[in-house]
C-alpha positions as CSV (number, residue, x, y, z in Angstrom):
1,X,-24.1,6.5,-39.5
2,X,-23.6,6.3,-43.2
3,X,-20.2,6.5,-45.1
4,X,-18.9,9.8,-46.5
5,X,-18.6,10.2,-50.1
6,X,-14.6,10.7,-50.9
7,X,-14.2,13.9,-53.0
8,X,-11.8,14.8,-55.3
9,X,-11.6,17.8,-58.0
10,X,-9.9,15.9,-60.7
11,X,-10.6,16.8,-63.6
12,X,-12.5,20.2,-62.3
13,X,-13.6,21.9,-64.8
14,X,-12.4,25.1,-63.8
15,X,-9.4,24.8,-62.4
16,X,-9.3,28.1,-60.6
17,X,-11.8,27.3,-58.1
18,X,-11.0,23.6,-57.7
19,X,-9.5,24.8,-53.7
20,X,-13.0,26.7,-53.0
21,X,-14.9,24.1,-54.8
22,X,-12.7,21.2,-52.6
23,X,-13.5,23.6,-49.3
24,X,-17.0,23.9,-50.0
25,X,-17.4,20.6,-50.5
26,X,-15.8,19.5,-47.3
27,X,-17.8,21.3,-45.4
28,X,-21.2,19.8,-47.6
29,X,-19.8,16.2,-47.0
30,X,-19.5,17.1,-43.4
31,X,-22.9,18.1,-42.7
32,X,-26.1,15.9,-41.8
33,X,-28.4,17.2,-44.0
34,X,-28.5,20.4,-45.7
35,X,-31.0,23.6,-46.6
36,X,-30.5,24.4,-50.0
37,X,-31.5,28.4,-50.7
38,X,-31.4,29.5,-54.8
39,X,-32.8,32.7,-56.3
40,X,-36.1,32.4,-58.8
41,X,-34.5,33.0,-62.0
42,X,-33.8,30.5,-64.9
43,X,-30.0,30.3,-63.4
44,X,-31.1,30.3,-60.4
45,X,-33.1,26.9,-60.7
46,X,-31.1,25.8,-62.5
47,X,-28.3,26.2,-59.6
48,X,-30.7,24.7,-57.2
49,X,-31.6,21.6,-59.7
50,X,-27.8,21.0,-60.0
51,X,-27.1,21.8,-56.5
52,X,-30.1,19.2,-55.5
53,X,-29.2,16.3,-57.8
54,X,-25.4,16.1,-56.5
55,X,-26.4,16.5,-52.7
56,X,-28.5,13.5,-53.8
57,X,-26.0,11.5,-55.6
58,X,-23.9,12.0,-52.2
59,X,-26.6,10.8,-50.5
60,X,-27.4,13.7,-48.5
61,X,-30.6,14.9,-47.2
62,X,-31.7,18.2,-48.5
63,X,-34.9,20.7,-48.4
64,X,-34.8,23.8,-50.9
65,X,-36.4,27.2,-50.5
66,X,-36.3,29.7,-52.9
67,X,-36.4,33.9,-52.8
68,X,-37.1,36.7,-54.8
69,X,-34.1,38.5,-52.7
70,X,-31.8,37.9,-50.1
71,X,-31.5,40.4,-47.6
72,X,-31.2,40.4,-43.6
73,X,-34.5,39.2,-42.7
74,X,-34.5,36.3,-45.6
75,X,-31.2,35.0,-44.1
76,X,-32.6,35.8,-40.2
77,X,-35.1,33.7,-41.6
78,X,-33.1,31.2,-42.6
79,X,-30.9,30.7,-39.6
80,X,-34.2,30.7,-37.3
81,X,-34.9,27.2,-39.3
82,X,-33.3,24.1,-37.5
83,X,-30.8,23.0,-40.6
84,X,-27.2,23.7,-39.2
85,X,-25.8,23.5,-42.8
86,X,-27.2,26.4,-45.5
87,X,-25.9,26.1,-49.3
88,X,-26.7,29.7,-51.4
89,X,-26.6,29.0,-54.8
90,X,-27.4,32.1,-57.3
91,X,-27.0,34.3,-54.8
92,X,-25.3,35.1,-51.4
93,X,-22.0,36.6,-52.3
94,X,-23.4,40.2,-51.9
95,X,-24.4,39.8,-48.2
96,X,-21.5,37.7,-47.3
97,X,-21.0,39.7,-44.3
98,X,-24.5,39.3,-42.8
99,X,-23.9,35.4,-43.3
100,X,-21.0,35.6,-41.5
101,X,-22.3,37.2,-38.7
102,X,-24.9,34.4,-38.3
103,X,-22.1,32.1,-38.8
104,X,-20.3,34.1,-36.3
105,X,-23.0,33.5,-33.9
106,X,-23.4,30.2,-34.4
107,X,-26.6,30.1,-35.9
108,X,-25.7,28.1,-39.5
109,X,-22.6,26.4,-41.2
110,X,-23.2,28.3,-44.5
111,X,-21.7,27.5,-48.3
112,X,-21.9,29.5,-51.3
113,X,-21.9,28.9,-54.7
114,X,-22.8,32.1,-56.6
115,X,-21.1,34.7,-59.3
116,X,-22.4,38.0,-58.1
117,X,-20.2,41.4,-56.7
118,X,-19.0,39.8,-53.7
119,X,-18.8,41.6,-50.0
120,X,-15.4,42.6,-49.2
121,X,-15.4,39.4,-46.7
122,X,-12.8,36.3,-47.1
123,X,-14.5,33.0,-46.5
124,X,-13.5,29.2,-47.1
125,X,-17.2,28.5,-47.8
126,X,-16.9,30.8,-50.7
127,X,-17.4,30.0,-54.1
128,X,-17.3,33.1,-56.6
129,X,-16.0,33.0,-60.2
130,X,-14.8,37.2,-59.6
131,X,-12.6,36.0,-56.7
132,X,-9.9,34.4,-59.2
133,X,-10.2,36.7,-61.5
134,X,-13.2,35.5,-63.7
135,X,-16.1,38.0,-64.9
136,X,-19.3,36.7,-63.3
137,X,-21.4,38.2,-65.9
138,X,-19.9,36.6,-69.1
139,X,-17.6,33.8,-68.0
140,X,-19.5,31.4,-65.7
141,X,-23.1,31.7,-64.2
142,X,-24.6,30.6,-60.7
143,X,-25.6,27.3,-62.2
144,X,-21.7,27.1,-63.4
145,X,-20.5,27.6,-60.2
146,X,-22.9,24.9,-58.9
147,X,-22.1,22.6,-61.3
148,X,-18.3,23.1,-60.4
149,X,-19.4,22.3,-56.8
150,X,-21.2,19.5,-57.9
151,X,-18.6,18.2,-59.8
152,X,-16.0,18.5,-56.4
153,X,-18.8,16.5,-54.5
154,X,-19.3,13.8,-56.5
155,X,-21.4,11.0,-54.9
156,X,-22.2,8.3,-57.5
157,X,-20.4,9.8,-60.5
158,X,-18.1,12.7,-62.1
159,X,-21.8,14.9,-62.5
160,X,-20.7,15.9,-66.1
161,X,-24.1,15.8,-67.1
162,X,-25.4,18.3,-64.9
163,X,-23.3,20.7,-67.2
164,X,-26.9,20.2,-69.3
165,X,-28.6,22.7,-66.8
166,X,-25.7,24.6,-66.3
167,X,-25.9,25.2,-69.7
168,X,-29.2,26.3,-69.9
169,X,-28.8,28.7,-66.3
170,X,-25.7,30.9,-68.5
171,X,-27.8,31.1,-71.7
172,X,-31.1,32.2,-69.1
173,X,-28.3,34.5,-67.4
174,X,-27.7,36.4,-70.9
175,X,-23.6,35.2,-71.4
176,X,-24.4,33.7,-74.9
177,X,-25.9,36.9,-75.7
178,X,-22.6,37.5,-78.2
179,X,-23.4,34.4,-79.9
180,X,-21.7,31.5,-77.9
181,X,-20.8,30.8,-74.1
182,X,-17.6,31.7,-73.1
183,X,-14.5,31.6,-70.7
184,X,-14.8,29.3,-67.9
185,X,-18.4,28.3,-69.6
186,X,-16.7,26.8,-72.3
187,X,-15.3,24.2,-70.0
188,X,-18.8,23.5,-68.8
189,X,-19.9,23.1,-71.9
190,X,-17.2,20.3,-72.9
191,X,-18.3,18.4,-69.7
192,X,-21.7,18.4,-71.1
193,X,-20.4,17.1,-74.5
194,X,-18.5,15.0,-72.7
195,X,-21.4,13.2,-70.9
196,X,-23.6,12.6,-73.5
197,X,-26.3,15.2,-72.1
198,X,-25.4,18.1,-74.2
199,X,-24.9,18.8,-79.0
200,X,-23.2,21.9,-79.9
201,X,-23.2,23.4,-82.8
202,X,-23.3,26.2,-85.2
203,X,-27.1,26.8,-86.0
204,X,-29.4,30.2,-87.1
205,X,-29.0,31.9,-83.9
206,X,-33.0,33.0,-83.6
207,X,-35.0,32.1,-80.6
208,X,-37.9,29.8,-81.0
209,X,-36.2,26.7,-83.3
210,X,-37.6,23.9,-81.5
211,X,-40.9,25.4,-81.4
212,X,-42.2,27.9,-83.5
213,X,-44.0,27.9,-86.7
214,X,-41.3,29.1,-89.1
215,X,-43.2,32.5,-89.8
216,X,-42.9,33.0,-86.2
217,X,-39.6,32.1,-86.1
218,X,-38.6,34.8,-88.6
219,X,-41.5,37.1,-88.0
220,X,-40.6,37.6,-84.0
221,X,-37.0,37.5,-84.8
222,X,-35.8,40.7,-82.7
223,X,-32.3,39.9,-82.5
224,X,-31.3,40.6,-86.0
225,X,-34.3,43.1,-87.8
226,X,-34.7,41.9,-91.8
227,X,-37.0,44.8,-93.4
228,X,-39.8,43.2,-94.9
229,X,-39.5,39.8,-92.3
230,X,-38.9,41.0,-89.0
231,X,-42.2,41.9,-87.5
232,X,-44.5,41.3,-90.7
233,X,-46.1,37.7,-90.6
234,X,-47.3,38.2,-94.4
235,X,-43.6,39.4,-95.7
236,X,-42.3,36.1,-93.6
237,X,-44.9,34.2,-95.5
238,X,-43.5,35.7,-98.8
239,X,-40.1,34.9,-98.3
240,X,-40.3,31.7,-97.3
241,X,-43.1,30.7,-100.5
242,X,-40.3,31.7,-102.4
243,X,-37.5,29.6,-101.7
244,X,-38.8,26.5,-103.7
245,X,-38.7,24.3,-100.2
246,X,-41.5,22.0,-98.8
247,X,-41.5,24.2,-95.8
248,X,-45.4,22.7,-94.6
249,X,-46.4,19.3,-93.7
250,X,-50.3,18.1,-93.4
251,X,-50.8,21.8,-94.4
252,X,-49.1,22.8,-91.4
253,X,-45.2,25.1,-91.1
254,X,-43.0,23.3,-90.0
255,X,-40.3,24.0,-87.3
256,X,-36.9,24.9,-87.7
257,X,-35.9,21.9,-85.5
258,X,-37.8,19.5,-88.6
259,X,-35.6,20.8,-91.6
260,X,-33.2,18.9,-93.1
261,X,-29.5,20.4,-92.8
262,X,-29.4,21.4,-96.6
263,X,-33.1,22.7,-95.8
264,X,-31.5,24.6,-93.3
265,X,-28.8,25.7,-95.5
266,X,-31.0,27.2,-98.0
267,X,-33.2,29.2,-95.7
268,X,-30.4,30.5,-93.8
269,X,-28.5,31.8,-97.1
270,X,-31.6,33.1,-98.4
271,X,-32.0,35.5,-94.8
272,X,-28.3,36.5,-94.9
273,X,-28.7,37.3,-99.0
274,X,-32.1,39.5,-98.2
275,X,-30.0,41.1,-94.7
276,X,-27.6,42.4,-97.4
277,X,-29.8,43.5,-99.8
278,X,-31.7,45.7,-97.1
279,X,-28.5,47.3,-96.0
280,X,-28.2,45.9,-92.3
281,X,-25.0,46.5,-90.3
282,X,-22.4,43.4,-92.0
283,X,-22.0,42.8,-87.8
284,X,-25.7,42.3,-87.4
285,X,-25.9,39.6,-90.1
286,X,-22.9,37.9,-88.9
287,X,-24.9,37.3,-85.5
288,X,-27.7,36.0,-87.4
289,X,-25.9,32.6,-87.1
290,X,-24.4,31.3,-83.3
291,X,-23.5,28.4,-81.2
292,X,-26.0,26.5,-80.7
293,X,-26.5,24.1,-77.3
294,X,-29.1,21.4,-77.1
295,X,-30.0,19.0,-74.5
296,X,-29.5,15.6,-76.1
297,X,-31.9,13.7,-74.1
298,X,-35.2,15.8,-74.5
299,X,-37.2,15.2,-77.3
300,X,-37.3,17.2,-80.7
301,X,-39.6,20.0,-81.3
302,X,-39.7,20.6,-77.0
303,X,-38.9,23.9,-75.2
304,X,-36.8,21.6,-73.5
305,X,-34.2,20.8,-76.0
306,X,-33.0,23.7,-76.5
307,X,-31.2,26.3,-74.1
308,X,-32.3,29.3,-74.7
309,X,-36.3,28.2,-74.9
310,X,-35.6,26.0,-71.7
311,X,-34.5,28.6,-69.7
312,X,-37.1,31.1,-70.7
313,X,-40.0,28.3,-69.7
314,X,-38.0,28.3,-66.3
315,X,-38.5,31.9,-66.3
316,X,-42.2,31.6,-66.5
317,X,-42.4,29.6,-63.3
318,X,-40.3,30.8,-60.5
319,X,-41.1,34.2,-61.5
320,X,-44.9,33.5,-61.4
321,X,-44.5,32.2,-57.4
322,X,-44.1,28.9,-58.7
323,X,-40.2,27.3,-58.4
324,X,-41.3,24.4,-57.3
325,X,-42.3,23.7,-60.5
326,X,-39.9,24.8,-62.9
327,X,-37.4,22.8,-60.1
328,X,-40.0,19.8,-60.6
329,X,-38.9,20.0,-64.7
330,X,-35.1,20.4,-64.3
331,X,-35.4,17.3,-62.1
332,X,-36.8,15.4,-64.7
333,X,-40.8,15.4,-64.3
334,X,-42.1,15.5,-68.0
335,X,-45.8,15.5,-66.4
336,X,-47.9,17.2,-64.8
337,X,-44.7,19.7,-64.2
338,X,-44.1,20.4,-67.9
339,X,-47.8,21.0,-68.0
340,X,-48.5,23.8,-65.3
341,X,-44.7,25.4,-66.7
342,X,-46.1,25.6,-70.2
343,X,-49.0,26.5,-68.8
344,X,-47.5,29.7,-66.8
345,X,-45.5,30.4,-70.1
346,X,-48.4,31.3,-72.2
347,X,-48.8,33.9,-69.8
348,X,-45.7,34.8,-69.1
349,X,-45.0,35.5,-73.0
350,X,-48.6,37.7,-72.8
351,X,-47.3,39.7,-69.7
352,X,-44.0,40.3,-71.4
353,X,-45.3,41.5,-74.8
354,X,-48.5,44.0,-72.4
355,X,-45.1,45.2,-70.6
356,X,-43.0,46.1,-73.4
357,X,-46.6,47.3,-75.4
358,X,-47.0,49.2,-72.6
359,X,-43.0,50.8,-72.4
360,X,-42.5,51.8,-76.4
361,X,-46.1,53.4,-76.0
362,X,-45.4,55.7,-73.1
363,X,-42.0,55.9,-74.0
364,X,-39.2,56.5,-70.8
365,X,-37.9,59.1,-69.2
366,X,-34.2,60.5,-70.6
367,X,-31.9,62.3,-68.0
368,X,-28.4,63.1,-68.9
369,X,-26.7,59.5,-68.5
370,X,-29.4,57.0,-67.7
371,X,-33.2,56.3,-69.3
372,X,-35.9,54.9,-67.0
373,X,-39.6,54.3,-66.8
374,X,-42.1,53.6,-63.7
375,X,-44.5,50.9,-64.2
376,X,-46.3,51.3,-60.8
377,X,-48.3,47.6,-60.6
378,X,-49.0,47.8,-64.6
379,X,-45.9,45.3,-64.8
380,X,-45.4,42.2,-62.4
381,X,-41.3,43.5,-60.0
382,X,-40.5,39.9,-61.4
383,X,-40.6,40.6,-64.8
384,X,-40.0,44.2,-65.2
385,X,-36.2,43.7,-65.6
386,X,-36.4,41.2,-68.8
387,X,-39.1,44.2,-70.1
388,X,-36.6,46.8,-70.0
389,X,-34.0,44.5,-71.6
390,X,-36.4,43.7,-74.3
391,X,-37.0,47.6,-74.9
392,X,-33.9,48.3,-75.4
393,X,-33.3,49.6,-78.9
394,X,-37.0,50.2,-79.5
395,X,-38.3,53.9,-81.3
396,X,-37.4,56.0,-78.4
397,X,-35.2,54.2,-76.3
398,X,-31.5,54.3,-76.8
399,X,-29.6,51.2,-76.8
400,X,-26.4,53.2,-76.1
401,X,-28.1,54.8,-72.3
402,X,-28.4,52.5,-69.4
403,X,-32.1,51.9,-68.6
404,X,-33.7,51.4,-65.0
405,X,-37.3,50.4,-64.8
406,X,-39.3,50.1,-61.9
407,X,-42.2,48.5,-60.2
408,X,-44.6,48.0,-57.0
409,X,-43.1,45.6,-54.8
410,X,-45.1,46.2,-52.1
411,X,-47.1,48.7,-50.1
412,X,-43.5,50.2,-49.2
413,X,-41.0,49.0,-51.5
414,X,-40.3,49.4,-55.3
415,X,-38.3,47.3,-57.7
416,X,-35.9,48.7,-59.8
417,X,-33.8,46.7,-62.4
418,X,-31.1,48.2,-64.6
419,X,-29.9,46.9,-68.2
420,X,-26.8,48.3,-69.8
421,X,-25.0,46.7,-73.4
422,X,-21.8,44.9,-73.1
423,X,-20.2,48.2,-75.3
424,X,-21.1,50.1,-72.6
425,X,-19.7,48.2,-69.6
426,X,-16.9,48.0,-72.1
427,X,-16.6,51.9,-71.8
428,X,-16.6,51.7,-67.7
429,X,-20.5,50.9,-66.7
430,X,-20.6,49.2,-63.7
431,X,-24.7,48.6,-63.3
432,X,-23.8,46.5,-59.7
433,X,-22.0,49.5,-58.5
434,X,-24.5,52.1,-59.8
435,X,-27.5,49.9,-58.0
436,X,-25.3,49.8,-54.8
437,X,-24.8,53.0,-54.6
438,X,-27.8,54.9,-55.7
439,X,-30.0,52.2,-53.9
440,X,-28.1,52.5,-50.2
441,X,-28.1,56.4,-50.6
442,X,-32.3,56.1,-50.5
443,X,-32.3,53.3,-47.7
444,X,-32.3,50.5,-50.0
445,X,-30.1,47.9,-51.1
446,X,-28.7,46.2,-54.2
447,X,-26.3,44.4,-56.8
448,X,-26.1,42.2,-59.2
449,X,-23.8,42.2,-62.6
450,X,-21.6,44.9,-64.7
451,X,-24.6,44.7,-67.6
452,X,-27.6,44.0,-65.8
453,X,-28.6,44.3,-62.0
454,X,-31.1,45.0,-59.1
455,X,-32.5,46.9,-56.3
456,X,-35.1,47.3,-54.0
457,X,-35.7,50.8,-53.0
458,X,-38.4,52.9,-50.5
459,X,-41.4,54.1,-52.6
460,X,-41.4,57.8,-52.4
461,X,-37.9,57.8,-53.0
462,X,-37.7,57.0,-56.9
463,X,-36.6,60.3,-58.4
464,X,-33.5,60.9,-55.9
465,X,-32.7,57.1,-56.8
466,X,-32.7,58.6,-60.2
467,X,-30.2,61.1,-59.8
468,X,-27.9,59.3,-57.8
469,X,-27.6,56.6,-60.3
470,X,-27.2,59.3,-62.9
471,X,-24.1,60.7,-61.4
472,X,-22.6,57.5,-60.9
473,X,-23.1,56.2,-64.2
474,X,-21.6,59.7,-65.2
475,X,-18.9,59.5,-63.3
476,X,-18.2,55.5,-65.0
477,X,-18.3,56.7,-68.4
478,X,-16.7,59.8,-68.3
């Protein structure tokens, strides 16, 4: 029989949960080998990467699956496999009370690590950012929660440095979107520093540094629009000919991950001077610069070294039926994994720009407090929620009106994901609650977060969806 791993949650780094994290690790430490279960999202493999490497390190045995949704028959599923112990991670927390009824019955000893809308269930084996108090949508992610798991579990080490992927699952989950991690991600982000494994810093806050042509960079810049940059390659070109800076090498652009700091400097300046000029909102051009988070260990100019660009490579794999291998390059294969996930993310960034082609050119549908668009099967269910959130604020589509946008499932079901604005969920919007509701008025079910979330509803039964998320929402707001 082999020797348990002592546990201890000194030094937790949020120490809110450290009596869930402590339960849930009992319970891990007890068990003789363990199924691990994670949603296909960038947080969620990254939940499952961190989850995996610290069962590992504690020297227990593991297998990990990995679903689109988690409903009764996923978890029937689950408990008709011969593992006695089932971790969630990413997900769970909504159908808490079908888990305990298999527990219940004897079926499975389950944990869970998540930060979605809980059931109204109490459980030891519960791990949930919201049940002390903390937002699960902007102050700590799945992979935050597993990572403060991981860090009450132990095994060889204090697992500080799997704050690297946890990192990378909040930026993925959208909770840098107001230019820097914070709350209880904050304290995963100082483990990270901490360990070695993750740089902070205050950088241009465009996507694409590590890896784009500068051009691009500034030419498919959509979080901050410069007239006369944004969206024209030639007026990039122009701006950046004109800043007396060596800005090619071998007569090719260089990245912005190759400048110099003072090179940096410069161009930087230059956008904020040409922002002002142009008349855009002083707020915008203050979020043209943010915290920045890079993985210390991966090598310049790499998707992987940054956050944001890792976790949208993550996104192209487990989305695309293929979490095995975007689990394969958390892990640390730099092979024939990295391959295939760039691979899927050439496509992935071709089905995302068709989709949103395809959404400003038929525009959406405007009721009197939501938006929405049907994409039938013209845009993969996996993708069709980062479409909508990439619409958003687009000619015709209102930044200030919740969106919903659906698509094929399958022959009976239809996907429908909903995006809001953090001013909005400011003013009362409560997307979780809107898909919860609207979705098991129709003989569906859903969830998910304040600002962005998800359901699966009967096809045929779209429009009535419709209206009962448009009187919720009305009744949020007012």
């Amino acid at each position: 029989m082999r020797e348990r791993v002592k546990v201890s949650t000194m030094g937790t780094p949020v120490p809110e949960l450290a009596d869930r994290a402590r339960a849930c690790a009992d319970r891990l430490r007890a068990a003789e080998e363990v199924l691990l279960a994670s949603h296909i999202d960038a947080d969620g493999l990254t939940s499952a990467a961190v989850a995996a490497t610290a069962l590992e390190r504690a020297g227990l045995p593991f297998e990990v699956v990995f679903s689109k949704q988690l409903d009764e028959d996923e978890i029937a599923a689950i408990a008709a496999t011969d593992y006695e112990t089932v971790l969630f991670t990413d997900f769970g927390s909504g159908q808490l009370d079908v888990i305990a009824a298999h527990e219940a019955a004897g079926e499975f000893t389950p944990v869970v690590a998540d930060h979605h809308r809980p059931a109204d269930v109490e459980a030891e084996y519960h791990l949930n950012p919201l049940l002390e108090g903390l937002d699960g949508s902007a102050e700590l992610s799945g992979a935050g929660a597993a990572h403060v798991l991981a860090r009450a579990l132990e095994g060889d080490g204090d697992n500080r440095d799997l704050a690297a992927l946890a990192v990378v699952g909040a930026v993925g989950d959208m909770q840098a979107s107001g230019g820097r991690l914070v709350g209880a991600n904050e304290a995963i982000v100082e483990d990270g520093v901490a360990s070695g494994a993750l740089e902070t810093g205050t950088d241009l806050a465009l996507y694409g540094k590590q890896t784009r042509p500068l051009p691009k960079l500034l030419e498919y810049a959509s979080e901050v629009r410069i007239p006369g940059i944004t969206g024209d390659e030639s007026g990039a070109i122009r701006f950046l000919d004109g800043l007396d800076l060596e800005l090619r090498a071998d007569g090719e652009w260089r990245t912005w991950s190759a400048l110099t700091a003072a090179e940096k400097q410069t161009v930087t300046s230059a956008l904020i001077k040409r922002a002002v000029r142009n008349g855009v909102d002083a707020g915008k051009i203050e979020a043209l610069v943010g915290r920045s988070y890079t993985l210390a260990a991966e090598d310049v100019g790499t998707e992987l070294r940054d956050a944001s660009e890792f976790s949208t490579l993550l996104n192209a794999t487990a989305r695309y039926e293929r979490a095995d291998v975007g689990l394969a390059v958390c892990l640390g294969d730099r092979g024939e994994a990295l391959a295939e996930a760039r691979r899927l993310l050439r496509g992935h960034r071709r089905n995302l720009s068709a989709g949103l082609n395809l959404v400003t050119r038929e525009g959406v549908t405007r009721e009197e407090h939501v938006q929405w668009f049907h994409a039938g099967d013209r845009i993969r269910e996996t993708i069709v929620g980062i479409v909508a959130g990439m619409a958003v604020g687009s000619d015709g589509i209102d930044r200030n009106v919740p969106i919903l946008a659906f698509a094929e499932k399958n022959d009976a079901e239809v996907k429908v994901s909903a995006r809001g604005t953090p001013a909005l969920t400011r003013q009362g919007l409560d997307l979780s609650a809107v898909m919860s509701g609207a979705s098991r008025a129709v003989g569906g079910d859903g969830g998910g977060h304040d600002v962005a979330a998800g359901a699966t509803v009967p096809k045929g039964r779209e429009r009535e969806f419709v209206r009962r998320a448009d009187d919720i929402v009305g009744e949020q707001l007012g």
